[in-house]
N, C-alpha and C positions, 0 to 999 in steps of 0.2 A: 429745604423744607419739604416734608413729604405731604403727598397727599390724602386726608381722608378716604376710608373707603366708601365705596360707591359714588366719589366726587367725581367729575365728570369736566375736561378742560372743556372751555367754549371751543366751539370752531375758529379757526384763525380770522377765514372771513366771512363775516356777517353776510345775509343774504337780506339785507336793510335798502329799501329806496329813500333817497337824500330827507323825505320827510317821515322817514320814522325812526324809532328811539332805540338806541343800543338799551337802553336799560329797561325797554317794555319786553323785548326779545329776551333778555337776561332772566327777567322774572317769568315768563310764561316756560324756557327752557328750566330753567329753578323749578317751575311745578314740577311739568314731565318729569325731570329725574327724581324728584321726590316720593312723585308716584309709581315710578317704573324701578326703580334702584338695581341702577343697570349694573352688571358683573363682567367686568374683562370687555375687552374692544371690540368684540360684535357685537354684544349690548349696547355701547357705547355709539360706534354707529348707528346702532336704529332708532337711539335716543335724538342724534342728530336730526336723523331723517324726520323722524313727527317730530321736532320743530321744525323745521322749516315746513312740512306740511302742512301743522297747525296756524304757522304764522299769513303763509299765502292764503290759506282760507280765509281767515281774519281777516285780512287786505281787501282780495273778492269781493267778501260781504257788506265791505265799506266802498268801494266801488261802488257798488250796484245802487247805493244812497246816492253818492257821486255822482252819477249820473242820470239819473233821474233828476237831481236837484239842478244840473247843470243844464237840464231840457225844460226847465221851466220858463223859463223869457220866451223860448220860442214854442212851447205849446201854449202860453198863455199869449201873445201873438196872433196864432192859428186859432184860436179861440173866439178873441174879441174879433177878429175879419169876421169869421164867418157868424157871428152873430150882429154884427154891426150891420154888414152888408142884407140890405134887404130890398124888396121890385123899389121902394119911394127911391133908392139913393144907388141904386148899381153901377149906376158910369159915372159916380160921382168918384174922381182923384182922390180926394183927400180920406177915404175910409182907411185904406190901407195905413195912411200917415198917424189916423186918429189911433188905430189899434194900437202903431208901435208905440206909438208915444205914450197912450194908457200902459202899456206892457213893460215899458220903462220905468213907468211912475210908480209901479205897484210896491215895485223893490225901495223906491224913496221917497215916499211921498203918504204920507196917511190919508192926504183927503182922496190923491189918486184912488187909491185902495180902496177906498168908501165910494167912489164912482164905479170901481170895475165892480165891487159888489152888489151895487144896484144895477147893473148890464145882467149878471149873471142871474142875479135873484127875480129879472124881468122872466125869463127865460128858465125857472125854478129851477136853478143850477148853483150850485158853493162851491167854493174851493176843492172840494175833491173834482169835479170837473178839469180843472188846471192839473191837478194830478193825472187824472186816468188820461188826459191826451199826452203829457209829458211820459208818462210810460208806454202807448202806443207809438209816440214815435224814436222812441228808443229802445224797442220792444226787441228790434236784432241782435242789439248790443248785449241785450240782458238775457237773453236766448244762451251768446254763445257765452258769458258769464256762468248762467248756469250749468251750463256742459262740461265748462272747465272747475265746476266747485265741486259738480258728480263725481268726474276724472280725480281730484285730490281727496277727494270721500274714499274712494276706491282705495286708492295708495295708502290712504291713512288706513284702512281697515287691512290691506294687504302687510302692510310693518308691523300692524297688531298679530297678526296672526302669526308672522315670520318669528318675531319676539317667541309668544308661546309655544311654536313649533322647537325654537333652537331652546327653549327653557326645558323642555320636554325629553328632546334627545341629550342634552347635556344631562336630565334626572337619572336616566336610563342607561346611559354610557357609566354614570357614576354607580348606579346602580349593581350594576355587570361588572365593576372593576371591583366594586366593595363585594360583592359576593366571591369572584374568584379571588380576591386575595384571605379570605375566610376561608374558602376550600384547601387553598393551598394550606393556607394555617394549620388546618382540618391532618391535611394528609402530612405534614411534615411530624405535627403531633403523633400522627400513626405509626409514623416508621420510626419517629424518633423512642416511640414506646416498641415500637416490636425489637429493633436493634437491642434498646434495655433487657426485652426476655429475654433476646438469644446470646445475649454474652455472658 
C-alpha cells in the first residue's frame, strides 16, 4: 500500500513520558503536517522536529502548573506558621503542629478550609496568598522552566525558518533548472533551424 502524498510516517519512537498519550502526540503531529505539507525527507524531518518541540513546550507549560500546585501544602504551611505565630504564643510547641494540621485539612476537610479562611481573612489575605508563597518558594524551579521554554521557543522558530530557507532554495534551484532547460530548448530549436537552412 502506497503512501499519500505529503503523508508523513510517525517516528518510530515516540518521545512520550509513561503519562502521556500516543494519540494526543498523533493528533498535534497530524496538525503540523497538515499545516506544513512537508515534501521529501528534509521536510519530513523538520516536521519531526516541531513535534517534538511543540510537544515538550506543551509538557513545560503543564509543569510549571505542576508545580506550583505541588508547593501548595507547604506554602500554605509557611503561611499559617507565620501568621499563627505571634508575641501571646511564640514558645508555644504546638503552633507549628496547629499550622500542619490546618495545611492538611485544607485539601480534605471543608470546615478546615472555612478556618484557614478566617486565619487569612483576619489578616486580609485569600487564597491568592497561598498562591503567591507557593510560587515564591518554587520560584527557582520556574525560573529555570522558563529558560528552558525560551531555549525550545528558539528551536521551534529556528525549524521554522530552516523549513522556509530549504523551501526557498529548493524554489530557486527549480527555478534555474526550469530555465536552463528552456534555454537549452531555446538553442537546440536554433541549431535545429539553422542545420534546416543550410541543407
Amino acid at each position: 500500500m502506497t503512501r499519500a502524498k505529503n503523508q508523513v510516517a510517525p517516528p518510530a519512537k515516540l518521545p512520550l513520558l509513561i503519562t502521556e498519550s500516543a494519540d494526543e502526540f498523533a493528533v498535534l503531529r497530524a496538525k503540523l503536517q497538515q499545516e506544513i505539507e512537508p515534501n521529501g525527507i528534509i521536510e519530513q524531518i523538520y516536521l519531526d522536529d516541531l513535534a517534538v518541540i511543540v510537544w515538550e513546550i506543551k509538557r513545560l507549560r503543564r509543569s510549571k502548573t505542576g508545580i506550583i500546585n505541588n508547593a501548595f501544602r507547604s506554602a500554605l504551611q509557611s503561611l499559617l506558621r507565620q501568621l499563627l505565630l505571634t508575641p501571646s504564643n511564640f514558645n508555644r510547641p504546638d503552633t507549628e503542629w496547629t499550622a500542619d494540621a490546618l495545611a492538611d485539612g485544607w485539601f480534605t476537610s471543608q470546615r478546615t478550609r472555612r478556618v484557614v479562611l478566617r486565619i487569612l481573612h483576619r489578616y486580609h489575605l485569600d487564597e491568592s496568598a497561598i498562591e503567591a508563597e507557593a510560587i515564591r518558594l518554587c520560584s527557582s524551579d520556574l525560573e529555570q522552566l522558563d529558560r528552558m521554554l525560551t531555549s525550545l521557543r528558539l528551536r521551534f522558530d529556528r525549524v521554522l525558518r530552516c523549513v522556509a530557507d530549504y523551501r526557498e532554495a529548493l524554489a530557486k534551484r527549480m527555478r534555474q533548472s526550469s530555465d536552463r532547460v528552456l534555454e537549452d530548448a531555446d538553442v537546440l530549436r536554433l541549431e535545429s533551424f539553422a542545420d534546416k537552412k543550410s541543407a
